[in-house]
C-alpha positions in Angstrom: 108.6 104.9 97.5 109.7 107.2 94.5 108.9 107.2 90.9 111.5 107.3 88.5 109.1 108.8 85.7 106.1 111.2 85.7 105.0 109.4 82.1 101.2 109.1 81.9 101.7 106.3 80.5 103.8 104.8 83.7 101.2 101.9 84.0 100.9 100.9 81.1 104.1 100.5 79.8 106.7 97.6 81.7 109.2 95.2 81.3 107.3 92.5 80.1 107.8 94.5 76.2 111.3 94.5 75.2 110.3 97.3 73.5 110.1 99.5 76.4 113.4 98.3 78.0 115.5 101.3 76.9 113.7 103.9 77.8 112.5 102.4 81.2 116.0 101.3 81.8 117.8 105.2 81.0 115.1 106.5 83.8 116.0 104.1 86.5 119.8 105.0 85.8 118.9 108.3 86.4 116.5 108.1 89.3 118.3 105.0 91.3 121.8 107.7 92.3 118.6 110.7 92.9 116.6 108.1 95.3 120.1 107.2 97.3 120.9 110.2 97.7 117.6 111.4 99.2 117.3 108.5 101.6 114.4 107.0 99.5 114.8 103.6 99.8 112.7 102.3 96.8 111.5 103.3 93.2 108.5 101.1 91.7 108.2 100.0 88.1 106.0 98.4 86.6 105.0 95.0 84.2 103.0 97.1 81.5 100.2 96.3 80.0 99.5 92.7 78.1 100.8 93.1 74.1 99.0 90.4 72.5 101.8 89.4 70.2 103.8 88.4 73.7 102.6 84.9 75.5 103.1 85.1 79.2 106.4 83.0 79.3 107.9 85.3 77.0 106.4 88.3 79.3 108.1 86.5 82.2 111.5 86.5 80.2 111.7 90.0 79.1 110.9 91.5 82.6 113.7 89.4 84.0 115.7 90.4 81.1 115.0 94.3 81.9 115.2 94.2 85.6 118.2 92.0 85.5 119.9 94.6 83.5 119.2 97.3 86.3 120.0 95.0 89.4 123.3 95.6 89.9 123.1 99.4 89.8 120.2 99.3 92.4 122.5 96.8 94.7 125.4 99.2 94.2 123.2 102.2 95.4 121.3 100.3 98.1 117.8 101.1 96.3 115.2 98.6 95.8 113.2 98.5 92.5 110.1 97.4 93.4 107.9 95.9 90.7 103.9 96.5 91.3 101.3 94.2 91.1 97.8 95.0 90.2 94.3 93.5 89.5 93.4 93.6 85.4 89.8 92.6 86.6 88.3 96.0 88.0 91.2 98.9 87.5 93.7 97.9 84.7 92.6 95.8 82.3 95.0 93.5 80.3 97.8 94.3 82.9 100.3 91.9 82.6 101.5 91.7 86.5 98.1 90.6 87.9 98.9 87.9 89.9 101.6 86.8 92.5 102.9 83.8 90.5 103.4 86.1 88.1 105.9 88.6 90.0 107.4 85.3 91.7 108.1 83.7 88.9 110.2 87.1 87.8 111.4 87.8 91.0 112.7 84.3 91.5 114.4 85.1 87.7 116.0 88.1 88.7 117.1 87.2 92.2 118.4 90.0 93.5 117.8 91.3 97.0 117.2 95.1 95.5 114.6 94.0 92.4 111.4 92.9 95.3 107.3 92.8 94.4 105.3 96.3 95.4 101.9 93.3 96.7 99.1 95.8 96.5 96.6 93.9 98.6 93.5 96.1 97.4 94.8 94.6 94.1 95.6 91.0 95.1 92.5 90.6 97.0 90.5 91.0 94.0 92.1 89.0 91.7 93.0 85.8 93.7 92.0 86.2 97.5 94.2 83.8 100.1 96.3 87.3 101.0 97.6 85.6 104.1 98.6 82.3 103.1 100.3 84.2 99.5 102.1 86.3 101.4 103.4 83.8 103.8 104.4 81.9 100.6 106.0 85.1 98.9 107.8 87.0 101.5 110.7 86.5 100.2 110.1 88.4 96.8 108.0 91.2 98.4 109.6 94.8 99.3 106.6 96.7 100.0 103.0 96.4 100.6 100.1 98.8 99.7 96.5 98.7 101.6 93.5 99.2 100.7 89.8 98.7 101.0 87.7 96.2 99.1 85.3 97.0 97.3 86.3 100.5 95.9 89.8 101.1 97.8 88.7 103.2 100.2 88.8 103.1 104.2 90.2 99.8 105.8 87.5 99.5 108.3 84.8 97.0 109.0 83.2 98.2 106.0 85.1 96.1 103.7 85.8 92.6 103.3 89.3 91.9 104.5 90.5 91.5 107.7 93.5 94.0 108.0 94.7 93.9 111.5 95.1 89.6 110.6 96.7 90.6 107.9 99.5 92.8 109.3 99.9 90.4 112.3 100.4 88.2 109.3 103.3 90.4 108.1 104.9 91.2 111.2 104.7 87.6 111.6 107.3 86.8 108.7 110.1 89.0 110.0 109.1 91.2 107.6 111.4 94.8 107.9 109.6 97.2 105.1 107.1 99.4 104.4 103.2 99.0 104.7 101.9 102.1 103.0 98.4 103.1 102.7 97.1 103.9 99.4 93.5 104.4 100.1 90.6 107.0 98.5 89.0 108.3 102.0 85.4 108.7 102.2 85.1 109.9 105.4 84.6 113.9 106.6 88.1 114.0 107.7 90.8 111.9 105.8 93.3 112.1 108.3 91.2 110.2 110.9 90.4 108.0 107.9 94.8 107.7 108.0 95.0 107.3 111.6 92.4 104.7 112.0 94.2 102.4 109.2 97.8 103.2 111.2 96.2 102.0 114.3 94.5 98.7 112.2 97.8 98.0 111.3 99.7 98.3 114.6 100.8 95.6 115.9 
């Protein structure tokens, strides 16, 4: 997974403001022929933080709009712009992209093969729960997932509340072929245990 854009502002600012379209557009067309040619088969992007001027339908138009726009450079270059979402409840408040109808709803917009959902399930978890049965329902718009503990995205052990192993059965289950990356904050001594425990979790 690569990032078109160092921005501190990366968050915050997406496709659901027209607004942003051209500037967020111009990096994409610069990173998409950079990731292809490094083997790196995704970039993420993101849906921005809520303008209060925008209603969510019109959020959900623009973001197709924008990501429509890059779609066919991304199929040409076999990369996969992979839109993020996450919770606006604990980490990002007022982020527009905080729940899988949301992304589907774009994705489904879009439709293209190489414009796919980043489901952060550290995220997802918080703000709707029912990670299985959403992902079984949403394969078909997701291109990468991202793990993490609840509460506090750290290990994916038994201190936490979800049940990861169930959860990547649940993936493997769907056919699906990508990448399950984990995004955690170790507490453990050694963080690399911490990493090998989650890979075996998620072995299956």
């Amino acid at each position: 997974m690569g990032y078109p854009s160092r921005r501190e502002t990366f968050i915050e600012t997406g496709f659901n403001d027209p607004a942003n379209h051209a500037m967020l557009l111009k990096e994409l067309e610069v990173a998409i022929p950079l990731a292809a040619r490094a083997h790196v088969p995704n970039l993420i992007a993101m849906f921005g933080k809520r303008n209060p001027s925008i209603d969510r339908s019109a959020a959900i138009d623009h973001c197709i709009a924008g990501l429509a726009r890059i779609a066919p450079l991304a199929t040409q270059s076999g990369v996969t712009i992979c839109v993020e979402l996450l919770n606006s409840k604990v980490d990002h408040p007022r982020y527009e992209g905080d729940h899988t109808a949301f992304g589907a709803a774009v994705m489904q917009g879009v439709s293209s093969p190489h414009v796919k959902l980043l489901y952060d399930i550290y995220h997802m978890q918080i703000m709707e729960g029912d990670v299985i049965r959403t992902i079984r329902d949403n394969i078909q718009w997701i291109g990468h997932f991202h793990t993490g503990g609840v509460p506090g995205r750290h290990e994916i052990d038994a201190t936490q509340e979800l049940n990861y192993r169930a959860i990547a059965q649940a993936i493997a289950d769907v056919g699906f072929q990508g990448y399950l990356a984990h995004e955690f904050v170790p507490t453990h001594a050694d963080p690399f245990a911490s990493l090998a425990e989650a890979v075996a979790i998620c072995s299956v």
